[in-house]
C-alpha positions in Angstrom: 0.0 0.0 0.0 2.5 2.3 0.8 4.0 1.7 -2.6 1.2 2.5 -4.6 0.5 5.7 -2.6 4.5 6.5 -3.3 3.4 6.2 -7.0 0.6 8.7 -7.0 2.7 11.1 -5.6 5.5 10.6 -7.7 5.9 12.9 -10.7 7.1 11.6 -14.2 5.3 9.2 -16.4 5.8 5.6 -16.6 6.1 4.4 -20.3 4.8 7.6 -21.8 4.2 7.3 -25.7 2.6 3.2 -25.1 -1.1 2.5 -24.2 -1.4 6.2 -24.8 -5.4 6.2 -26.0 -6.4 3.5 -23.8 -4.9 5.8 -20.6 -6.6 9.2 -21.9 -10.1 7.2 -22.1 -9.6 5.7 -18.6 -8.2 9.0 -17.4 -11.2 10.9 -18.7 -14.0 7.7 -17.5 -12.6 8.5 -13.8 -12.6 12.4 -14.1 -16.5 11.9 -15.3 -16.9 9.6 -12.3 -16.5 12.0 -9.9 -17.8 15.0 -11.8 -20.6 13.3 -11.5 -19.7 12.7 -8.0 -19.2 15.9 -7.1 -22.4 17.2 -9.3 -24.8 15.0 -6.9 -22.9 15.8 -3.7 -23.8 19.9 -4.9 -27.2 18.7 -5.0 -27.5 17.3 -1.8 -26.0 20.5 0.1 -27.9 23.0 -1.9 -30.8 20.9 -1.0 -29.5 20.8 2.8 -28.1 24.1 3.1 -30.4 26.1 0.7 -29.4 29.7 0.3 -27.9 30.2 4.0 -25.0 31.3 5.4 -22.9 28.2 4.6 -24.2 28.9 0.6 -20.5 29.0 -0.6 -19.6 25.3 0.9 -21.9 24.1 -1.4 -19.7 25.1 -4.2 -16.2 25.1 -2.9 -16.3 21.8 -1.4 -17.8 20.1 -4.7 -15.2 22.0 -6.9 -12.1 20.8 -4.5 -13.2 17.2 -4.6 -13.1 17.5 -8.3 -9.8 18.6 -8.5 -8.8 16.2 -6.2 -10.2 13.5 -8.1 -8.8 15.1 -11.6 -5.7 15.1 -10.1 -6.0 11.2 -8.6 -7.4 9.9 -12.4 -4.3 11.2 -14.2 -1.9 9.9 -11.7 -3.5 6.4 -11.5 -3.4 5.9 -15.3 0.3 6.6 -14.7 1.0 4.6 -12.0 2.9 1.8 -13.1 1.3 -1.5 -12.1 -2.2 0.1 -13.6 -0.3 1.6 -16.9 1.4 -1.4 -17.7 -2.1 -3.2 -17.4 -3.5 -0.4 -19.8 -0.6 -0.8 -22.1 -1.8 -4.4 -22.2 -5.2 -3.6 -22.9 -4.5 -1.3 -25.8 -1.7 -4.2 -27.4 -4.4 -7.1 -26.9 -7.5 -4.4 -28.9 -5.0 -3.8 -31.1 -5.1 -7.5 -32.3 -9.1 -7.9 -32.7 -10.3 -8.2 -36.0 -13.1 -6.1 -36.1 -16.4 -6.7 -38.2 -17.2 -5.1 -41.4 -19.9 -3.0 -41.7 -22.0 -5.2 -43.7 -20.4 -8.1 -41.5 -22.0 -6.3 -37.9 -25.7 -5.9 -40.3 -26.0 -9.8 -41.0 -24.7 -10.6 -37.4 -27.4 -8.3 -36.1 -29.6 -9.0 -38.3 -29.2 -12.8 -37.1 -29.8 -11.9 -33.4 -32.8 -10.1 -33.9 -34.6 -12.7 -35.7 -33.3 -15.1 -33.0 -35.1 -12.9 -30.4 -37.9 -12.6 -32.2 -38.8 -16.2 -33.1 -37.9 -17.2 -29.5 -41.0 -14.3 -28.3 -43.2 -16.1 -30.4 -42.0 -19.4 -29.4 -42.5 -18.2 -25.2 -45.9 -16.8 -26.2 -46.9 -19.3 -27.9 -45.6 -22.3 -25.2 -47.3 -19.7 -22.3 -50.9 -18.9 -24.4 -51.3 -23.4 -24.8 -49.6 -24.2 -21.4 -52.1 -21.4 -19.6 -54.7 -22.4 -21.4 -54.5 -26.6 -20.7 -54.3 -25.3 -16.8 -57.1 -23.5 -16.5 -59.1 -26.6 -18.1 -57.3 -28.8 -15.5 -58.0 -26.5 -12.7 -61.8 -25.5 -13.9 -62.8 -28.8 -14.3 
């Protein structure tokens, strides 16, 4: 533990021109994570507070927490044991073969008729198993 705090605190970046797209999206997924955070904890002391004397804590304290947390999301995508792992991530997507366009149509295409025929199929089995029941049980 003490380690990984060492890290956050250390300046530099580890490995700097690899896994660089994969690192700005997680980066910028955390920073939205506690904007949002920070946007819900406004709501909650405006909604405590209202317009009283402690009015400005409702805006200060948010607004810290978010730079605290911008500063914690671009330091832990640069820590080393996570930016290695996202260096991995972008080497490994980097290998997919990904669908044509007209390759992801038919595919979809497929699983919508799947889903489909299996409704029908459940509504179908439910309508005639319902139906012998109630004979059974009305008798």
């Amino acid at each position: 533990m003490a380690g990984f705090l060492r890290e956050l605190f250390r300046f530099g970046f580890y490995k700097r021109s690899q896994g660089r797209i994969t690192r700005q999206v997680s980066g910028v997924a955390l920073l939205i994570v506690f904007a949002l955070g920070c946007w819900r904890l406004n709501d909650l002391m405006l909604a405590s507070y209202g317009h009283s004397a402690a009015y400005g804590i409702a805006y200060w304290l948010p607004g810290l927490l978010l730079l605290i947390g911008g500063w914690f999301s671009y330091r832990l995508v640069n820590v080393s044991s996570v930016a290695g792992f996202l260096i991995a991530v972008e080497a490994e997507m980097n290998k997919v073969s990904w669908p044509t366009r007209s390759e992801l149509f038919r595919a979809s295409l497929v699983v919508l008729v799947c889903i489909i025929a299996m409704a029908v199929f459940l509504y179908c089995s439910d309508l005639v198993l319902s139906t012998l029941i109630q004979k059974v049980i009305l008798r």
